[in-house]
C-alpha positions as CSV (number, residue, x, y, z in Angstrom):
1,X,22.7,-15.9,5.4
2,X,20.9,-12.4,5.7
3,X,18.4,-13.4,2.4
4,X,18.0,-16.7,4.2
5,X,16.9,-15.7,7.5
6,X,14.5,-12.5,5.7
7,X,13.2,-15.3,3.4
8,X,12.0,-17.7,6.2
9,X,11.0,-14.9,8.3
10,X,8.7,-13.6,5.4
11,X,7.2,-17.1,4.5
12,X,6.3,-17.1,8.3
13,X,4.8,-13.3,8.2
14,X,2.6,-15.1,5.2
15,X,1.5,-18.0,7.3
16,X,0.7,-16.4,10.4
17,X,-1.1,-13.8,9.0
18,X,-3.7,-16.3,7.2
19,X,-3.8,-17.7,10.3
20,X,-4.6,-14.4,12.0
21,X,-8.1,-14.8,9.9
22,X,-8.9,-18.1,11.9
23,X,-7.7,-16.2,15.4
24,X,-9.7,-13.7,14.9
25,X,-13.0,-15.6,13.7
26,X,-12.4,-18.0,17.0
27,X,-12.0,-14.9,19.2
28,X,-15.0,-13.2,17.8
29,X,-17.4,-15.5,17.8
30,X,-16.1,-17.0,21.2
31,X,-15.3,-14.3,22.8
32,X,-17.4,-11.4,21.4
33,X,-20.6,-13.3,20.7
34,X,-20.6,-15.5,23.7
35,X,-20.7,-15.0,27.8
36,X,-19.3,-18.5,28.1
37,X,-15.9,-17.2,29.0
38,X,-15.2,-13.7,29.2
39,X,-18.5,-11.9,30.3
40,X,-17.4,-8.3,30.1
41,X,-16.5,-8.6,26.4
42,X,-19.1,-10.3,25.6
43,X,-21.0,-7.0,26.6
44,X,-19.1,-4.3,25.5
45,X,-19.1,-6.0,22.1
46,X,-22.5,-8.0,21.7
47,X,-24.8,-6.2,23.8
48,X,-23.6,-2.7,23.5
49,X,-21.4,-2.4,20.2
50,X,-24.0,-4.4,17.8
51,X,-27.3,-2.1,19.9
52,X,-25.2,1.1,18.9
53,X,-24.7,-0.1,15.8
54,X,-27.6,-1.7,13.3
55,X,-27.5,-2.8,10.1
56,X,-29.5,-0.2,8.2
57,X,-27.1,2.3,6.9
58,X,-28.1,4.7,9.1
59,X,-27.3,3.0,12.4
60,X,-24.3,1.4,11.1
61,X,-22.7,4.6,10.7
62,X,-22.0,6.6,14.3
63,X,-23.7,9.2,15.2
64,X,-22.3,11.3,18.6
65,X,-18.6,11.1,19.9
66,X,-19.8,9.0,22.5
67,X,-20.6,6.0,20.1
68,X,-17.2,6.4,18.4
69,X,-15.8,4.9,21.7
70,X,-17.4,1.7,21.2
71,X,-15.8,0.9,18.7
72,X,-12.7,-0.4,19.1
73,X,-11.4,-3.0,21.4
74,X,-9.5,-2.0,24.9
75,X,-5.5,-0.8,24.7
76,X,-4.4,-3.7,25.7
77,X,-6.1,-6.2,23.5
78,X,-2.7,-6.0,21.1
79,X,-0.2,-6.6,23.9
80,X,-2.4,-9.4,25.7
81,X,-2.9,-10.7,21.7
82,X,0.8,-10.9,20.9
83,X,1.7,-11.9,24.8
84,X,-0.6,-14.7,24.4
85,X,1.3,-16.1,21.4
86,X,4.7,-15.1,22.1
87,X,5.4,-18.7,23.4
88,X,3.6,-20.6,21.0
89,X,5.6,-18.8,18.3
90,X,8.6,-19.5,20.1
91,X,8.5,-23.0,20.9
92,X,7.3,-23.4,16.9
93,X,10.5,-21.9,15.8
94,X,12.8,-24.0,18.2
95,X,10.8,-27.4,17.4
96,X,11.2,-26.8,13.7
97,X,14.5,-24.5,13.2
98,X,12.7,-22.1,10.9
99,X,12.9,-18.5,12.0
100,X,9.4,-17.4,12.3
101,X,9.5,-15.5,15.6
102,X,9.6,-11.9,14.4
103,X,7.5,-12.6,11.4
104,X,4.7,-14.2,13.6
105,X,4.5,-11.4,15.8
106,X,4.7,-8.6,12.7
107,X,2.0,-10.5,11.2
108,X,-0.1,-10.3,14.6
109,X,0.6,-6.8,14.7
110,X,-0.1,-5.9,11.0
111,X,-3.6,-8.2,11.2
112,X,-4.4,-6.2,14.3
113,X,-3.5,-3.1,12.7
114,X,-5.9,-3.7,9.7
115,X,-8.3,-5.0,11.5
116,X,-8.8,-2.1,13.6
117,X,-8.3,0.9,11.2
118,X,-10.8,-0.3,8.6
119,X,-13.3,-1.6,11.1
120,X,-13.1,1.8,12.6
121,X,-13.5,3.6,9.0
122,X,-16.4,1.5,8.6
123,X,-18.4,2.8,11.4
124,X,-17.2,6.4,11.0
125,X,-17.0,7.1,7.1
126,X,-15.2,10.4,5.8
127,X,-15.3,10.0,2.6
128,X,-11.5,8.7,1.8
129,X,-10.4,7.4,-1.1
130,X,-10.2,3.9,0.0
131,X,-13.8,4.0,0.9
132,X,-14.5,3.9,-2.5
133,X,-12.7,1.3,-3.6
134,X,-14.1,-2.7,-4.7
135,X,-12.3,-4.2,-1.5
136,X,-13.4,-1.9,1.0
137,X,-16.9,-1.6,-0.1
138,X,-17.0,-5.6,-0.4
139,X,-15.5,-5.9,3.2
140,X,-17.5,-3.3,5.0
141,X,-20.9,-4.7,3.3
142,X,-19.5,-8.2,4.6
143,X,-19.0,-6.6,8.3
144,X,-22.6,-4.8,7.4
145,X,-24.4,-8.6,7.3
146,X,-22.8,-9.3,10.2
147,X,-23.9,-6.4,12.3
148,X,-27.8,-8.1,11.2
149,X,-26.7,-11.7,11.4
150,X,-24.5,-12.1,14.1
151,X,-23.9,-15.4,13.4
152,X,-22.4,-15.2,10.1
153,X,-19.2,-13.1,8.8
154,X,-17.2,-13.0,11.8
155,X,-13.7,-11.7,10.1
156,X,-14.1,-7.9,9.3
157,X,-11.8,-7.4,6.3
158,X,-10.1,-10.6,5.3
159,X,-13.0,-13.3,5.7
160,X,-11.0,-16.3,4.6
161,X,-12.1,-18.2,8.1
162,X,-15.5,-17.6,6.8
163,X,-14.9,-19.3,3.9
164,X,-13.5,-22.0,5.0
165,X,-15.3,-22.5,8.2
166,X,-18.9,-22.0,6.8
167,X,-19.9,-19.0,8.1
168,X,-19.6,-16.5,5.2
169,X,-22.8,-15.3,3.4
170,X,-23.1,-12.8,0.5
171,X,-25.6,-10.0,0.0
172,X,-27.1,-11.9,-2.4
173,X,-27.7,-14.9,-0.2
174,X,-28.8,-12.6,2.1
175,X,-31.6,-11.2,0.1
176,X,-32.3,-14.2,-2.0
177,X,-32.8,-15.7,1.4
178,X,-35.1,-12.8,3.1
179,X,-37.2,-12.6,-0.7
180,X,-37.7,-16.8,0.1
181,X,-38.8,-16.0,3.5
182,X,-36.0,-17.7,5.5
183,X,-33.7,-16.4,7.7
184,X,-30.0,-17.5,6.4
185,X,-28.9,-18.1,9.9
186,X,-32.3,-19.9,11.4
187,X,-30.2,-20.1,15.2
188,X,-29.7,-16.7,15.7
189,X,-32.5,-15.5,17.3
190,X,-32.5,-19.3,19.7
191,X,-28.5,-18.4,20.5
192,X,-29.5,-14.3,21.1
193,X,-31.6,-15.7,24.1
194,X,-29.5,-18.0,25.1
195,X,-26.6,-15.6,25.5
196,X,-28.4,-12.9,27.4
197,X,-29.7,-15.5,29.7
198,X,-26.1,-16.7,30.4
199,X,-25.7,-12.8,31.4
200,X,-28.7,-12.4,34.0
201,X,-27.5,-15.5,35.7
């Protein structure tokens, strides 16, 4: 009965979690990259995370203490994140009889968890031995594009949403693209505009 219930509750940990990949490229690119709904985060991340924080290397990485503090989200983004789904998870576990409830919210916690650690190790390096390693230099180049193309690689280390949703371009894409002379997300600039106009008003 024990195996049963850790076997269900670890398929669940494995679902969630890929789905934390499509949460988090809704909530970034609706949330972060748009005044539509939640103005405040929309400038603490869009207009004063990605000005802090260019694309050249050199930008990308911080520079004072008081950049550091925009980097990551509020204290309470991981309760309101796990609050938020709490009942969703539950009412999926009583509809279907498959214990998922604890494995849901561990997956929430661990995505969060990763999510925040290495996006913070991305913007201040220090020379760990992860750093170094194929996955984390592929994800933080991935997070890199994004800080130049907003539009485009909205998950920070595990862009499966990008994948599947259209959204993901590589470095070579990139700068085949820029050697053509096109721009490989042509709306950016036209949705730039149109979100800081949705701020002034």
């Amino acid at each position: 009965m024990t195996w049963n219930l850790l076997g269900q509750e670890s398929l669940a940990f494995v679902f969630y979690f890929l789905y934390g990949s499509f949460f988090e490229w809704w909530f970034h690119k609706y949330l972060f990259h748009s005044p539509r709904f939640i103005k405040a985060t929309f400038r603490a991340h869009h207009l004063v995370h990605h000005q802090r924080y260019k694309y050249e290397p050199a930008s990308y990485h911080w520079q004072s203490d008081y950049e550091k503090d925009h980097i990551a989200m509020d204290w309470f983004a991981l309760p309101m994140f796990v609050g938020s789904h709490l009942p969703v998870l539950y009412l999926i576990q009583y509809l279907t009889g498959w214990q998922s409830l604890w494995g849901g919210v561990a997956a929430i916690v661990s995505y969060y968890a990763v999510y925040e650690y290495f996006h913070y190790q991305m913007h201040v390096p220090a020379n760990r031995w992860f750093e170094r390693t194929r996955p984390f230099l592929f994800a933080k180049e991935h997070h890199r594009i994004h800080h130049k193309y907003m539009q485009r690689n909205f998950n920070v280390f595990f862009p499966l949403a990008d994948l599947c949703l259209g959204t993901y371009i590589s470095s070579a894409s990139m700068q085949a693209a820029e050697a053509a002379g096109t721009r490989p997300a042509r709306t950016i600039n036209r949705q730039q505009k149109l979100n800081r106009s949705h701020v002034q008003n």
